[in-house]
N, CA, C and O atoms as CSV, one atom per row, in Angstrom:
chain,resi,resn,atom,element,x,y,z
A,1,UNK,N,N,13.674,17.298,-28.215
A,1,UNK,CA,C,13.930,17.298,-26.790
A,1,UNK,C,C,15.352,17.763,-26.501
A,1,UNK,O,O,15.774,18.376,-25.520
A,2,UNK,N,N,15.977,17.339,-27.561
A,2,UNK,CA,C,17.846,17.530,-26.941
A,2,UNK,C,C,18.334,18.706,-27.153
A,2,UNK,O,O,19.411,19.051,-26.667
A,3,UNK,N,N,17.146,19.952,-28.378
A,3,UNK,CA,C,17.284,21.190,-27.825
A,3,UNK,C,C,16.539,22.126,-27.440
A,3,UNK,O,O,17.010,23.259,-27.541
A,4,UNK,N,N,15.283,21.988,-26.931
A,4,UNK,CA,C,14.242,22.953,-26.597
A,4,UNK,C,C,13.907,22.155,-25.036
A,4,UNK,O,O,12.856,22.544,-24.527
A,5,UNK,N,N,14.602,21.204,-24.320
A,5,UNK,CA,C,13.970,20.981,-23.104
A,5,UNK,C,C,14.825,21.935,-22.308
A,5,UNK,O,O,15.958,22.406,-22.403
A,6,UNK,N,N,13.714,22.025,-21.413
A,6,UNK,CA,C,13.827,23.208,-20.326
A,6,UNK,C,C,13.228,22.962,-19.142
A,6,UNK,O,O,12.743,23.786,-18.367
A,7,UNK,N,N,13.315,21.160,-18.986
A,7,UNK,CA,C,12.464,20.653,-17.718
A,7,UNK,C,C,14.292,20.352,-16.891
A,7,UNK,O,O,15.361,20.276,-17.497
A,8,UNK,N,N,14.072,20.253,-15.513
A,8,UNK,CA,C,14.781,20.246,-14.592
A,8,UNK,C,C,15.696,18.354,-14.345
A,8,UNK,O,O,16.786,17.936,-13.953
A,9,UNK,N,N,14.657,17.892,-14.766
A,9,UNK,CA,C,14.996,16.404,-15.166
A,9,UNK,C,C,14.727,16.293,-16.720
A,9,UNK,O,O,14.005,16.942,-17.477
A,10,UNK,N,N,15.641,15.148,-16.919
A,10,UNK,CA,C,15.175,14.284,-18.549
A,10,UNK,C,C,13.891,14.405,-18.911
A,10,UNK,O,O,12.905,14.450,-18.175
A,11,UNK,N,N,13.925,14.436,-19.607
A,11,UNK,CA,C,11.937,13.963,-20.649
A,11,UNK,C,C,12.088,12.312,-20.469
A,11,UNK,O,O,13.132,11.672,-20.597
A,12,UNK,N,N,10.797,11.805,-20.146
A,12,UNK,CA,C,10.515,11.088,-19.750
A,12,UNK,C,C,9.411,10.507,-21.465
A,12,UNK,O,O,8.190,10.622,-21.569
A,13,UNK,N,N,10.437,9.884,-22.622
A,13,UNK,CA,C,9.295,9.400,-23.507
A,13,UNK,C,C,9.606,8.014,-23.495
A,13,UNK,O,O,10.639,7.477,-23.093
A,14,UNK,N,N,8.223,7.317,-24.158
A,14,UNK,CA,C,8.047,5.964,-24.943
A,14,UNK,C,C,7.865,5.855,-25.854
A,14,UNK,O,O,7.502,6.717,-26.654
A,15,UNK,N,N,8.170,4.151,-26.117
A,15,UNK,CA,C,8.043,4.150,-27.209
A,15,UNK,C,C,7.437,2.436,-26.937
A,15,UNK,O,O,8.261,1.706,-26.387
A,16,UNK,N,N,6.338,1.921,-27.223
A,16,UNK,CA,C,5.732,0.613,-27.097
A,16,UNK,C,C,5.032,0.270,-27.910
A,16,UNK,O,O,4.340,0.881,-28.724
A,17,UNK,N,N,5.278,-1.253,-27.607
A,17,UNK,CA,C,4.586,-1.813,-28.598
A,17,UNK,C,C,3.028,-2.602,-28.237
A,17,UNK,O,O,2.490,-3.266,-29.122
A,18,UNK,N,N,2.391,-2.456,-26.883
A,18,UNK,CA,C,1.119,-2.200,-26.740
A,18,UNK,C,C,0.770,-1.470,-25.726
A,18,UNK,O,O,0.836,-1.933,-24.587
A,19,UNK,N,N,0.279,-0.028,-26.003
A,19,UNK,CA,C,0.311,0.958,-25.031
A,19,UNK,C,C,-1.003,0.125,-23.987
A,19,UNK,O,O,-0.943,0.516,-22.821
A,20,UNK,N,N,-2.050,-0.852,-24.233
A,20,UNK,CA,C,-2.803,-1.292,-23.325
A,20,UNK,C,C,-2.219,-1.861,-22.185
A,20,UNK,O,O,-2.704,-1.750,-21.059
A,21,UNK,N,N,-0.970,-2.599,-22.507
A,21,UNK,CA,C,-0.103,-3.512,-21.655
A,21,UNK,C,C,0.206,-2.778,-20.750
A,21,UNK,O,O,-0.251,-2.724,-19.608
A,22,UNK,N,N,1.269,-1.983,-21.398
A,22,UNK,CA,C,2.026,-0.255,-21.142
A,22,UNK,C,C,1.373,0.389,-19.921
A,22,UNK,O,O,2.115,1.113,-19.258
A,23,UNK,N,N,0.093,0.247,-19.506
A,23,UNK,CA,C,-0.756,1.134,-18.963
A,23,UNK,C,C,-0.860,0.153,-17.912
A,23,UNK,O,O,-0.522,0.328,-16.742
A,24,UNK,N,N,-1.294,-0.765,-18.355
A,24,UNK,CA,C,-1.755,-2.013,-17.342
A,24,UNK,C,C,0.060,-1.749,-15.954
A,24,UNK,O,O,-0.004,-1.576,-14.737
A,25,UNK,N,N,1.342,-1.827,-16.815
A,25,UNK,CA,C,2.380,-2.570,-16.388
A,25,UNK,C,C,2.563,-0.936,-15.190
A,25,UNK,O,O,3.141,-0.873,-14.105
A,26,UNK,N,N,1.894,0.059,-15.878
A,26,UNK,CA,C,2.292,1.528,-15.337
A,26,UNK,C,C,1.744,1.375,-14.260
A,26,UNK,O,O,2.285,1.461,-13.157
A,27,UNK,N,N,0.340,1.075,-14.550
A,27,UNK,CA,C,-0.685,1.216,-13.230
A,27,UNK,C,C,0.047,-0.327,-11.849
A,27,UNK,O,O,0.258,-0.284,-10.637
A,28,UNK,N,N,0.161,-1.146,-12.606
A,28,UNK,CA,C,0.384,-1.888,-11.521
A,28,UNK,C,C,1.860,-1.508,-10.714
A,28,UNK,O,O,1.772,-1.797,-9.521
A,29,UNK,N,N,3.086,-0.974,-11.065
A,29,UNK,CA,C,4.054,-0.042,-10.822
A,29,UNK,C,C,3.776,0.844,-9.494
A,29,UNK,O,O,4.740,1.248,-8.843
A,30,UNK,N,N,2.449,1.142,-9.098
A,30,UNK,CA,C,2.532,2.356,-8.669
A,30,UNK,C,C,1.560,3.511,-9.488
A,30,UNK,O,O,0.571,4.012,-8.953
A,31,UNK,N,N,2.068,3.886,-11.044
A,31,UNK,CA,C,1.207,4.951,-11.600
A,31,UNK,C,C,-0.009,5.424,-11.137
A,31,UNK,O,O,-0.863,4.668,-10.674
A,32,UNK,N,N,-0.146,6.618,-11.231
A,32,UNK,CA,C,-1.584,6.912,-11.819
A,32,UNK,C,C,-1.708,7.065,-13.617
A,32,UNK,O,O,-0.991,7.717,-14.375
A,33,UNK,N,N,-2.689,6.351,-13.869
A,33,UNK,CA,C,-2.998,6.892,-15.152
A,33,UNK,C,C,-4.658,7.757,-15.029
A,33,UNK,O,O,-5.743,7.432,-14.548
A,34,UNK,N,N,-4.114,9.037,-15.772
A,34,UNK,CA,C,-5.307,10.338,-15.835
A,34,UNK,C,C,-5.284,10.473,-16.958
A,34,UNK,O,O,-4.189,10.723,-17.462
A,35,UNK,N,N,-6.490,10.367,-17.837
A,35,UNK,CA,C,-6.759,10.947,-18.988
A,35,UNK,C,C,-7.392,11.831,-19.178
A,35,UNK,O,O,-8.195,12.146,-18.300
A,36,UNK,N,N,-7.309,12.667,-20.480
A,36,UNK,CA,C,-7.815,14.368,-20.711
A,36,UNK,C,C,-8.862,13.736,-21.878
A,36,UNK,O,O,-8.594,13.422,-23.038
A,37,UNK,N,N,-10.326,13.651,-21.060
A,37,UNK,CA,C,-10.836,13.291,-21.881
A,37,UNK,C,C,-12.994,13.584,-21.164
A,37,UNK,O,O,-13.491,13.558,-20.038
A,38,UNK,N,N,-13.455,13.768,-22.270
A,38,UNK,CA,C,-14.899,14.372,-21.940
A,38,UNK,C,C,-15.366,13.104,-21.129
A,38,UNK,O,O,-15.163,12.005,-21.646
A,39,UNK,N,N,-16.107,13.190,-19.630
A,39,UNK,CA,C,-16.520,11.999,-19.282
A,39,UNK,C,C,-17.245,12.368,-18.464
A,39,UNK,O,O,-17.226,13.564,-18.176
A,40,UNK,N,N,-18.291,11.331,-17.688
A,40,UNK,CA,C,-19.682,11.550,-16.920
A,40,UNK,C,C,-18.818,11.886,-15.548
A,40,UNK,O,O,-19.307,12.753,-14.823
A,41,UNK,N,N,-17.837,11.402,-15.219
A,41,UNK,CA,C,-17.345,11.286,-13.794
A,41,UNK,C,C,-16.020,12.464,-13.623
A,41,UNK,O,O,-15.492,12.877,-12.590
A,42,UNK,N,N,-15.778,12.753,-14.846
A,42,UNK,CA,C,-14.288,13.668,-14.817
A,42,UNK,C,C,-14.339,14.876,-14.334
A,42,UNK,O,O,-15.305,15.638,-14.295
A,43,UNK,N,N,-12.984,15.070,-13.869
A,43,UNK,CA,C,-12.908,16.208,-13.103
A,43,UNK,C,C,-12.428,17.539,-13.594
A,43,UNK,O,O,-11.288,17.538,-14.059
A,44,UNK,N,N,-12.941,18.433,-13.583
A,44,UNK,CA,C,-12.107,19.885,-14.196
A,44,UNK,C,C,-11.053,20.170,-13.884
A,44,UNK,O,O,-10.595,20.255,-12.745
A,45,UNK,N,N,-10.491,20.373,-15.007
A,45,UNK,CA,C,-9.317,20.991,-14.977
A,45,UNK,C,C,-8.601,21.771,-13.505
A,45,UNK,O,O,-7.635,21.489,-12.797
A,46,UNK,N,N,-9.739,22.989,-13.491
A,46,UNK,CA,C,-9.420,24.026,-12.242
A,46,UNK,C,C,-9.723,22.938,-10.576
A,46,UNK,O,O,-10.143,23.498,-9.563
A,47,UNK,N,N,-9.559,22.110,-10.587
A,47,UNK,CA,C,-9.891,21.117,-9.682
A,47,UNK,C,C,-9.135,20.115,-9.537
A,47,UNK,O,O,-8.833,19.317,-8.648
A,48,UNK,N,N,-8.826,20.377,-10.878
A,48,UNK,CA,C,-7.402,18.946,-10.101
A,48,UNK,C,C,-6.202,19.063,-9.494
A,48,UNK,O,O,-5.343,19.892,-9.796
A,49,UNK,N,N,-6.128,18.253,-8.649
A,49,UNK,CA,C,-5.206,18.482,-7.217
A,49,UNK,C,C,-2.997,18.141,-8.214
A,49,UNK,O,O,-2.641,17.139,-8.835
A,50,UNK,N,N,-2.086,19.520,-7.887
A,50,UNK,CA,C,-1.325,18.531,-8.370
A,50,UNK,C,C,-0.741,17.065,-8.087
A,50,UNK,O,O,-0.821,16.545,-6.975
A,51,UNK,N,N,-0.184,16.486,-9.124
A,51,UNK,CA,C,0.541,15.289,-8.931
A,51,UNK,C,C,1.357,15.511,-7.339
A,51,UNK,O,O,1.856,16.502,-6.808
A,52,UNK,N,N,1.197,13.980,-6.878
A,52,UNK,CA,C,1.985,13.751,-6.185
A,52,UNK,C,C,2.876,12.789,-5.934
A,52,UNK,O,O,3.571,12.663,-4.925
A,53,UNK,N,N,2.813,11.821,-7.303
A,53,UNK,CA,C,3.599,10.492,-7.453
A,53,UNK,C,C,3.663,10.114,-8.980
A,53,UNK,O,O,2.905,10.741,-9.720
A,54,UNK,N,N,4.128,9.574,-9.293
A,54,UNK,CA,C,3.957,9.296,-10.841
A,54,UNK,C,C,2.937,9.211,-11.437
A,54,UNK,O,O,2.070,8.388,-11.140
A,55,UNK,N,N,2.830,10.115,-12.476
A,55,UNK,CA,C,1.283,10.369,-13.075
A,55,UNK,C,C,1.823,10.032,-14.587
A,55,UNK,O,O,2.865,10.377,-15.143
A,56,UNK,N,N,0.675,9.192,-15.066
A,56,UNK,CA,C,1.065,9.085,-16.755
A,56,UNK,C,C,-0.275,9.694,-17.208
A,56,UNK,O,O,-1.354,9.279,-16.785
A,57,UNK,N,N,-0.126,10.859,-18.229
A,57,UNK,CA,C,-1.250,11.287,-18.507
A,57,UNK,C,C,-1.374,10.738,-20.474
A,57,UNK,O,O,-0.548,10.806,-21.385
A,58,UNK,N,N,-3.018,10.155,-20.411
A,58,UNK,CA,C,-3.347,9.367,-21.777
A,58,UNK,C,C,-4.017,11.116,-22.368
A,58,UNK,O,O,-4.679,11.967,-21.774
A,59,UNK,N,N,-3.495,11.063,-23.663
A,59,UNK,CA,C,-4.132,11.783,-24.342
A,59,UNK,C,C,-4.762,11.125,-25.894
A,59,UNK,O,O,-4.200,10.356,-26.673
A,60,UNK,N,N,-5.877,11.639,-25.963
A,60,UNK,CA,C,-6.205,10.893,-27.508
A,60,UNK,C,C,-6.508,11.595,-28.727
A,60,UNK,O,O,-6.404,12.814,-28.589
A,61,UNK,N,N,-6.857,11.207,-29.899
A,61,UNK,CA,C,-7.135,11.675,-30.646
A,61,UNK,C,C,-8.146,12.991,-30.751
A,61,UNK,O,O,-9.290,13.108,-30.312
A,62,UNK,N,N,-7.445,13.801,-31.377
A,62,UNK,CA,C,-8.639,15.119,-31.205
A,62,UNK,C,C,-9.536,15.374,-31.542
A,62,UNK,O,O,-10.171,16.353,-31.152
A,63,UNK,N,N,-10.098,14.105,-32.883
A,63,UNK,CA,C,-11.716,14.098,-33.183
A,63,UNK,C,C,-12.627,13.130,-32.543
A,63,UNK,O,O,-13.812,13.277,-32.245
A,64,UNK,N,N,-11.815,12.064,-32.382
A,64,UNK,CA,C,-12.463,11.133,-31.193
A,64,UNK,C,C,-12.001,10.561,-29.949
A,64,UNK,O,O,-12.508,9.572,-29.421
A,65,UNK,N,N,-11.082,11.177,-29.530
A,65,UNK,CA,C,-10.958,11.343,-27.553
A,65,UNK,C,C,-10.320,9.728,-27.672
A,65,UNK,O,O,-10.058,9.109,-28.704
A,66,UNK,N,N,-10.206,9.391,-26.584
A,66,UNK,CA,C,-9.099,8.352,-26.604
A,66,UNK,C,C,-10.325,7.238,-26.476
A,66,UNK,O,O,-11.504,7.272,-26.125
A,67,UNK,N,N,-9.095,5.910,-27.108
A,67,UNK,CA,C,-10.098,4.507,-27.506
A,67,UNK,C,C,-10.968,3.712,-26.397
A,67,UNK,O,O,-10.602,3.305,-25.294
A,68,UNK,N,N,-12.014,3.634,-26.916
A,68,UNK,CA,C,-12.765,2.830,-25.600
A,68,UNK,C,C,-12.013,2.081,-24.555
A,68,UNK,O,O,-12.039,2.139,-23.325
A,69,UNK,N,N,-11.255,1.276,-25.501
A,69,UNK,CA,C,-10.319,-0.174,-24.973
A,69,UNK,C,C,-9.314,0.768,-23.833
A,69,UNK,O,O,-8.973,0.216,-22.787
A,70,UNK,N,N,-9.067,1.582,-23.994
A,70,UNK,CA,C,-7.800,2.107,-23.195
A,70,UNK,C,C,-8.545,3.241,-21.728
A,70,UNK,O,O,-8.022,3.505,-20.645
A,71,UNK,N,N,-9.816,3.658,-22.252
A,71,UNK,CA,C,-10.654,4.400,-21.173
A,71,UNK,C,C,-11.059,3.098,-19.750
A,71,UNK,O,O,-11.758,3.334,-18.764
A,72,UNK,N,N,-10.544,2.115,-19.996
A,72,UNK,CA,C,-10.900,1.165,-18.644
A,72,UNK,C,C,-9.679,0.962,-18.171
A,72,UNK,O,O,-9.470,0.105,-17.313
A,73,UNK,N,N,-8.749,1.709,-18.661
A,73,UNK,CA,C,-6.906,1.484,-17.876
A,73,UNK,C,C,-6.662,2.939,-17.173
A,73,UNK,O,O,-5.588,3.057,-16.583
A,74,UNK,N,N,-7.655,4.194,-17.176
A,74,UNK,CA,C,-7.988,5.176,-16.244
A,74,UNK,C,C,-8.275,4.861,-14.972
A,74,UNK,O,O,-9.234,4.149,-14.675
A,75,UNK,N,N,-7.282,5.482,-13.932
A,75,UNK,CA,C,-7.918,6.084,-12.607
A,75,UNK,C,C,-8.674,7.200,-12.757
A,75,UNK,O,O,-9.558,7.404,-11.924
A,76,UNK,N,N,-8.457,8.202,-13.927
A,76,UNK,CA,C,-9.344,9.280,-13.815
A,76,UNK,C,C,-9.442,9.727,-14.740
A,76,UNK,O,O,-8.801,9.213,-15.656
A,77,UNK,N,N,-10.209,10.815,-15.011
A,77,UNK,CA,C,-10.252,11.035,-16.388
A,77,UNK,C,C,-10.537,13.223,-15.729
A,77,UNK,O,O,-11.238,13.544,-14.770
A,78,UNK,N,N,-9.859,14.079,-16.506
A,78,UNK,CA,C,-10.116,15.474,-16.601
A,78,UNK,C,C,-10.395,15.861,-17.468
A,78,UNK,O,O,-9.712,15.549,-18.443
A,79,UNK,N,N,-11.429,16.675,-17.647
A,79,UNK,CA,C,-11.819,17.567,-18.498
A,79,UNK,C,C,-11.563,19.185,-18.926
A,79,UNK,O,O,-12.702,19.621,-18.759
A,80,UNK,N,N,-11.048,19.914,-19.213
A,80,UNK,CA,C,-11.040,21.329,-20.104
A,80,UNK,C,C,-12.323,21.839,-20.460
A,80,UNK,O,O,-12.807,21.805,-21.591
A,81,UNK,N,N,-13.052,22.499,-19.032
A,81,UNK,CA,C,-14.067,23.268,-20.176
A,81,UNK,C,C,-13.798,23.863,-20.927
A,81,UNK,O,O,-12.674,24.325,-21.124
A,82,UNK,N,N,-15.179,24.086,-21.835
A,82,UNK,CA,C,-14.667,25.233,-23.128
A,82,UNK,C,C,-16.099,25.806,-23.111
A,82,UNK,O,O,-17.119,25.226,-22.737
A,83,UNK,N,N,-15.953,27.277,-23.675
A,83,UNK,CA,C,-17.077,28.050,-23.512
A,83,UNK,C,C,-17.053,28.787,-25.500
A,83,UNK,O,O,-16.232,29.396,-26.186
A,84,UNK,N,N,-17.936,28.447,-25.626
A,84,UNK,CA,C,-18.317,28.663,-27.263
A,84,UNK,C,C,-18.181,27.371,-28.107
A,84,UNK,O,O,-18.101,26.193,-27.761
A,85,UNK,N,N,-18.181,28.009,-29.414
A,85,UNK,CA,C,-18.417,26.934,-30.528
A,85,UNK,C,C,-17.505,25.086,-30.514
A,85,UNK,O,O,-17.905,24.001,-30.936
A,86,UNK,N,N,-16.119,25.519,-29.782
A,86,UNK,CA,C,-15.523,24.357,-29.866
A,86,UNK,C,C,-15.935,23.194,-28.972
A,86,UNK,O,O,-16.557,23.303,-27.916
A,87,UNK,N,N,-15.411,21.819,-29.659
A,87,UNK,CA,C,-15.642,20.782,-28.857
A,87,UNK,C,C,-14.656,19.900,-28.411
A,87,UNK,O,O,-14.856,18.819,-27.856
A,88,UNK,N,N,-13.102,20.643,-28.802
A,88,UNK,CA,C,-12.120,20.111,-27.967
A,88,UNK,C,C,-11.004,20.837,-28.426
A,88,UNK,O,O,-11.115,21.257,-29.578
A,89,UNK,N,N,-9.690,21.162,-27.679
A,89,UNK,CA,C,-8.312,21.628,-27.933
A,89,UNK,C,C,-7.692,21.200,-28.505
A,89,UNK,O,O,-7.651,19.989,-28.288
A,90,UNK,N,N,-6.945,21.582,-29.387
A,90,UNK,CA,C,-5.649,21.201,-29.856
A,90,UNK,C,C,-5.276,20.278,-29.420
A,90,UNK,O,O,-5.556,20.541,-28.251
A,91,UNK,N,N,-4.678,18.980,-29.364
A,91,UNK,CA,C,-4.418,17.764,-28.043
A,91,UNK,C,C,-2.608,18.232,-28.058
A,91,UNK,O,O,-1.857,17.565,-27.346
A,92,UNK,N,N,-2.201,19.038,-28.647
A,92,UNK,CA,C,-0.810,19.988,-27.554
A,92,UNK,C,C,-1.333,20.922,-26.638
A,92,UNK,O,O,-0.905,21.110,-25.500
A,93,UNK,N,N,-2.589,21.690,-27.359
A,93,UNK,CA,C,-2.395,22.351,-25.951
A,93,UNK,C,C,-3.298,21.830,-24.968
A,93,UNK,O,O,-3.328,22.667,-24.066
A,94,UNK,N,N,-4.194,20.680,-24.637
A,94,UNK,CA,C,-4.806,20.141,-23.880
A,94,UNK,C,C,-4.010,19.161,-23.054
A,94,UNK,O,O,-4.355,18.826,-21.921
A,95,UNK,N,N,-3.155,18.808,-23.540
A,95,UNK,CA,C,-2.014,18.244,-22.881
A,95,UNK,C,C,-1.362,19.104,-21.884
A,95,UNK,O,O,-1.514,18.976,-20.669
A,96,UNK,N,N,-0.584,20.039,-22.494
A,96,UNK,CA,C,0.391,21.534,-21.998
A,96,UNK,C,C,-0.436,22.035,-20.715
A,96,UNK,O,O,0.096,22.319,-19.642
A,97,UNK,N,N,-1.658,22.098,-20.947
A,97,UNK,CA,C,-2.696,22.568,-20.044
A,97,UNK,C,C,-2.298,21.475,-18.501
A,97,UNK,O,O,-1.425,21.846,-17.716
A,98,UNK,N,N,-3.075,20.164,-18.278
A,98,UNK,CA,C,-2.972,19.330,-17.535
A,98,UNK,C,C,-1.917,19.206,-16.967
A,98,UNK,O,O,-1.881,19.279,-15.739
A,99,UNK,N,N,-0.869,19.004,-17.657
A,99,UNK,CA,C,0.800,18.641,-17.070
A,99,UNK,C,C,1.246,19.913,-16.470
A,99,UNK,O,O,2.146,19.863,-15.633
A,100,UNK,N,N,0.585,21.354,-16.883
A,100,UNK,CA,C,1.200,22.714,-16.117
A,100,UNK,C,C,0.432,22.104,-14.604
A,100,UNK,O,O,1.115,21.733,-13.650
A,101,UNK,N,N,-1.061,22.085,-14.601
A,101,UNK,CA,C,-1.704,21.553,-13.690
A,101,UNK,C,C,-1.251,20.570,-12.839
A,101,UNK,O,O,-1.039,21.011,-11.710
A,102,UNK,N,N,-1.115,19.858,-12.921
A,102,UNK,CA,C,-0.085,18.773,-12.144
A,102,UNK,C,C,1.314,18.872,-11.842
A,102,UNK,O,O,1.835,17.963,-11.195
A,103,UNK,N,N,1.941,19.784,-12.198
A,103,UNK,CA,C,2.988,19.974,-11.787
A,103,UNK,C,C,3.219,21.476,-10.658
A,103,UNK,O,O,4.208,22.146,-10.362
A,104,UNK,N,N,1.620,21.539,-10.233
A,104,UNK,CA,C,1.517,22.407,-9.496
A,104,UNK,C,C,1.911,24.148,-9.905
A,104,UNK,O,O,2.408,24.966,-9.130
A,105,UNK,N,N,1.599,24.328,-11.041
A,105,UNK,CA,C,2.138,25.862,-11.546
A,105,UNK,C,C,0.612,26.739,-12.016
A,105,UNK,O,O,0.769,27.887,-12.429
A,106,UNK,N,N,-0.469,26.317,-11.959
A,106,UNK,CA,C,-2.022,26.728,-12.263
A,106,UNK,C,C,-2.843,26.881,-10.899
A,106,UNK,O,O,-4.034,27.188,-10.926
């Protein structure tokens, strides 16, 4: 971060010791929490509106999508279509993707 950032403010990281809490303490704060993750209700990518208040976005593991336990601390959940053989992104660039999205630049 202290030599490749090129955001206008600080980087904004954590570091915790129960990201369930973490989420809980975010959401009650104010947050939104949005996760990038395959779901019956989620919204596409090309559809999501940018941020307009503090957004914490959950990303999970790239063979199995983020943990049950933590998919009930979502306000929302987005999806990345994909067209051919794959069944999910890189989780850098599925991340990179969303946060361009929300920061209103897609």
């Amino acid at each position: 971060m202290a030599r490749g950032n090129t955001l206008r403010r600080p980087g904004c990281v954590h570091r915790v010791g129960s990201p369930l809490r973490w989420l809980a303490d975010e959401r009650a704060a104010g947050s939104r929490i949005l996760g990038v993750e395959l779901a019956d209700e989620a919204v596409r990518l090309g559809d999501l509106p940018a941020a307009r208040g503090r957004t914490v976005v959950v990303l999970g593991h790239e063979a199995t999508g983020i943990p049950p336990e933590a998919l009930d601390c979502l306000d929302a959940a987005v999806e990345i279509p994909m067209v051919g053989h794959g069944h999910s992104l890189n989780v850098a660039v599925a991340g990179s993707l969303v946060l361009y999205k929300l920061a209103g630049l897609l």
